[in-house]
N, C-alpha and C positions, 0 to 999 in steps of 0.2 A: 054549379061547380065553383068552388072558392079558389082563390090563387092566394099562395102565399109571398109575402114580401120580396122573398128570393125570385119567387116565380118571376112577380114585376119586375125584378133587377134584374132577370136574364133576360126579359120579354124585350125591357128599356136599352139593355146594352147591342143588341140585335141592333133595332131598330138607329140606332145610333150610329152604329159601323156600317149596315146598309144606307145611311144618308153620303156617311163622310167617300164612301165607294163612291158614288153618282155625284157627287159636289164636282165641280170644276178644280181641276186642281191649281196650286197657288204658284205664281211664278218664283222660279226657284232665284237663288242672287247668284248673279255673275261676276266671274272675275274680269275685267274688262283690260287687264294686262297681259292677259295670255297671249291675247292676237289682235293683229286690225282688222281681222275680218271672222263673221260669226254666221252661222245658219240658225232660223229660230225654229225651236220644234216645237207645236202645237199642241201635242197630247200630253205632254207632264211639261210646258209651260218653261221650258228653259233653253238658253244658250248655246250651242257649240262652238267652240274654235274652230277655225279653219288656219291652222300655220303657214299653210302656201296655198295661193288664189292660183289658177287655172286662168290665163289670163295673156292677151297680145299684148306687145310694147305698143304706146301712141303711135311713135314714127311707122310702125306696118301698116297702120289705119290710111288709107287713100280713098280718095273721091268724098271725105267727108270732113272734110277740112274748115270750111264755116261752122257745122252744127258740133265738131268738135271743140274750137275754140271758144262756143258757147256756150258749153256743159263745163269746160273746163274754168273759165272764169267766174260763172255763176260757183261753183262746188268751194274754186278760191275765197270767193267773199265769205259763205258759208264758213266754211273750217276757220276762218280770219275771227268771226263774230259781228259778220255785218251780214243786213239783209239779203236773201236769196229768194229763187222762189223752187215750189215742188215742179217734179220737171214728167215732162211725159215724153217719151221718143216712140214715135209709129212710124209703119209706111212696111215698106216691103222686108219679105222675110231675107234673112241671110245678109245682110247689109251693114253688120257690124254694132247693132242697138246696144244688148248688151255688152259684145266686147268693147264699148266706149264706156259704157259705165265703171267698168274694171279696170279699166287703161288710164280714166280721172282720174278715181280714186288714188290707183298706183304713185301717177303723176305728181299729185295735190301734198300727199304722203311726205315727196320725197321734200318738195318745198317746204314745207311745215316744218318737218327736221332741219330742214339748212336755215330756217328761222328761229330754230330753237323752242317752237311751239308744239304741243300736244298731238296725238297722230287724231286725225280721222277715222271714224271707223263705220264699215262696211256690213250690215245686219241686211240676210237675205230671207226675205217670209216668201211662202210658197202662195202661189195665188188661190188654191183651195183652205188656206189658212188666214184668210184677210178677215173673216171674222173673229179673231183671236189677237187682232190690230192691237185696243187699243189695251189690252193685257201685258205686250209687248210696249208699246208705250209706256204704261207705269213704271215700268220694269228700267227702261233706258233712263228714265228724267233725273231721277237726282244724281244721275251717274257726271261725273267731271270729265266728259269725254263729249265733244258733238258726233253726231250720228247719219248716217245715209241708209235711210231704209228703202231696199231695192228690191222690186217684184218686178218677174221676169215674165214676158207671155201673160199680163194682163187680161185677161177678155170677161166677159156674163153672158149668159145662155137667158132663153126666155126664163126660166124657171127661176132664177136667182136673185136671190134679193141680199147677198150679203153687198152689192155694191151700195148699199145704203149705209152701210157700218161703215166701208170708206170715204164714205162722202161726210157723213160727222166727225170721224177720227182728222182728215186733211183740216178743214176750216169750219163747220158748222158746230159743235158739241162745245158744252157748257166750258170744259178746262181747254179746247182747242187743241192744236196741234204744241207739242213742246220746245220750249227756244231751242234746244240743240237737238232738233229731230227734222230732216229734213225728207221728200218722198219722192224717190226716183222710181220709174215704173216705162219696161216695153211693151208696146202692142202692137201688132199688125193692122188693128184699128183704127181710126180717128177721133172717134168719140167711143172706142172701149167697149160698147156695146154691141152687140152684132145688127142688124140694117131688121133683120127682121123682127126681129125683138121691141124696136122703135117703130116699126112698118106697121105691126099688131096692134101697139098701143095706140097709132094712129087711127085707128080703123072701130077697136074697140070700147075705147074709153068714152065717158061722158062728155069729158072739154080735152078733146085731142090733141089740143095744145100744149094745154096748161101739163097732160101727160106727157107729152114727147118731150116740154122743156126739163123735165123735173128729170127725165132719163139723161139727156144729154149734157143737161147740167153738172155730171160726175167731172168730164173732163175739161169743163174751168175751173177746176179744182187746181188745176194744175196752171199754172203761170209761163211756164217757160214750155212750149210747143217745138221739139224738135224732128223736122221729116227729115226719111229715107225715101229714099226712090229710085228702082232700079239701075242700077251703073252702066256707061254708056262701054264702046266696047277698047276705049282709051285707056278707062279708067280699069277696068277690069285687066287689061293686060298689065298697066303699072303695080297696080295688086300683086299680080304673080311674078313680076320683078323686082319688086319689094321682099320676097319671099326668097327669091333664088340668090336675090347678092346676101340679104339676113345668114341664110346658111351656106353661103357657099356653092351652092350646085353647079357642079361644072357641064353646062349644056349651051350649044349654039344656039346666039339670037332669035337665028330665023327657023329654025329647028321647033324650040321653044314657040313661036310668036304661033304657029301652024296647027302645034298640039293642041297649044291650050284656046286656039279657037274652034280647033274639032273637038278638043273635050266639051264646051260652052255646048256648043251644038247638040250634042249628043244627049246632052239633061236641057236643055230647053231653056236654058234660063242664064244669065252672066249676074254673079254676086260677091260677095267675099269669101262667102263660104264653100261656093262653087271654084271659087281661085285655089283658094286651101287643100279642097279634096287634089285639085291636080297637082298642086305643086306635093303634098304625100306621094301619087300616083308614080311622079319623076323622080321623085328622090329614094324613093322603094327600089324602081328600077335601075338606078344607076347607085343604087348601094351605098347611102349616103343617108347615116343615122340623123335625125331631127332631135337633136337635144335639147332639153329646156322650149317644146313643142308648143307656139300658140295655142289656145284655144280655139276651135272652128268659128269665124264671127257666125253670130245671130243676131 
């Protein structure tokens, strides 16, 4: 059977449009005036704005006062154009990880304007998109803006290997990490990886070592090591007084002090976001709207 020229050129243009379908698509260009803070989306490779962050003021932040002022000053040098390092915050859930990174940022923001300097800006990757890193990376670099790129709930499963893409995107890959891109990330972990996953590799690899280091090695990636750990029951009530004079609620001390140690009880655990849920719980009940509403710490 013979095919005519046309035939090729239809056969050719097919095959052509089913390539450009299945290519990766290309990151799209951002306006990086729109906002200081942006979500990256993975499947068509671009931007969103986010106009207003979801976010607690610093001063609500209690019991975490050292590893605040040292995200806070590291993030300062950063946005200045002096060395920083990538920063990793683990340790117990509901403790405020994230809502510190929000509350820097916030914070960083406002000094920079009172300097007259260029804003910071806040690019959140979803942790199922960290292999589309360093896509987001080109994307940021010739932008005249410095950057905090912030992944939330960090962790890898035995089966995952995109923590290897973040391990060349931070410091190991040819073009590196970029001068105005900096990599903040939560975990409940310590080295990011789950125990068994590290425990396996111990067990199964050839030079058990030399595998466990290469695993654990993701989180010297990171410089700046900031723990949480669960709030003791001082700190946890100042939490929820921090909350009650913030909005005004008008409840007695000891009223107050009672509750929210039987709430604590009741869920098993004392955090900030365990603070949070009660202080809603009280202001629900005594009828007292929450305007301009923290965000739950995580």
């Amino acid at each position: 059977m013979t095919h005519t020229p046309d035939d090729l050129g239809a056969v050719l243009t097919r095959i052509a449009e089913a390539l450009e379908r299945i290519a990766p698509a290309r990151a799209a260009h951002a306006n990086f005036t729109q906002a200081d803070a942006f979500v990256w989306h993975a499947e068509d490779r671009r931007l969103e704005a986010v106009p207003r962050v979801s976010r607690v003021e610093m001063e609500l932040l209690k019991g975490i006062e050292r590893t605040r002022d040292m995200l806070l000053d590291n993030t300062l040098r950063f946005a200045r154009g002096l060395p920083a390092n990538n920063a990793l915050l683990w340790g117990a859930r509901g403790m405020g990880k994230s809502s510190l990174v929000k509350a820097t940022h916030a914070s960083v923001n406002r000094q920079m304007a009172a300097e007259g300097q260029p804003p910071l800006k806040l690019v959140e990757i979803h942790r199922e998109d960290i292999e589309t890193l360093p896509a987001l990376m080109s994307l940021v670099r010739p932008a005249p803006f410095r950057f905090v790129i912030f992944c939330d709930d960090l962790s890898f499963d035995a089966d995952d290997t995109s923590y290897k893409s973040l391990k060349a995107v931070l410091e190991g890959g040819i073009e590196g990490r970029p001068e105005n891109v900096i990599f903040y990330a939560t975990s409940n972990r310590r080295h990011i990886l789950a125990r068994e996953m590290v425990e396996n590799e111990r067990s199964t690899a050839i030079n058990p070592g030399e595998a466990v280091e290469e695993k654990v090695s993701l989180s010297d990636r990171f410089g700046l090591w900031l723990g949480f750990h669960k709030c003791s029951q001082d700190e946890y009530l100042a939490m929820i007084d921090s909350y009650i004079a913030h909005f005004a609620i008008p409840i007695e001390p000891e009223t107050l002090r009672q509750e929210a140690l039987e709430w604590s009880t009741t869920r098993g655990a004392r955090s900030g976001r365990t603070a949070w849920q009660y202080v809603q719980d009280v202001a629900g009940r005594l009828g007292v709207p929450l305007s301009e509403p923290p965000a739950a710490p995580r």
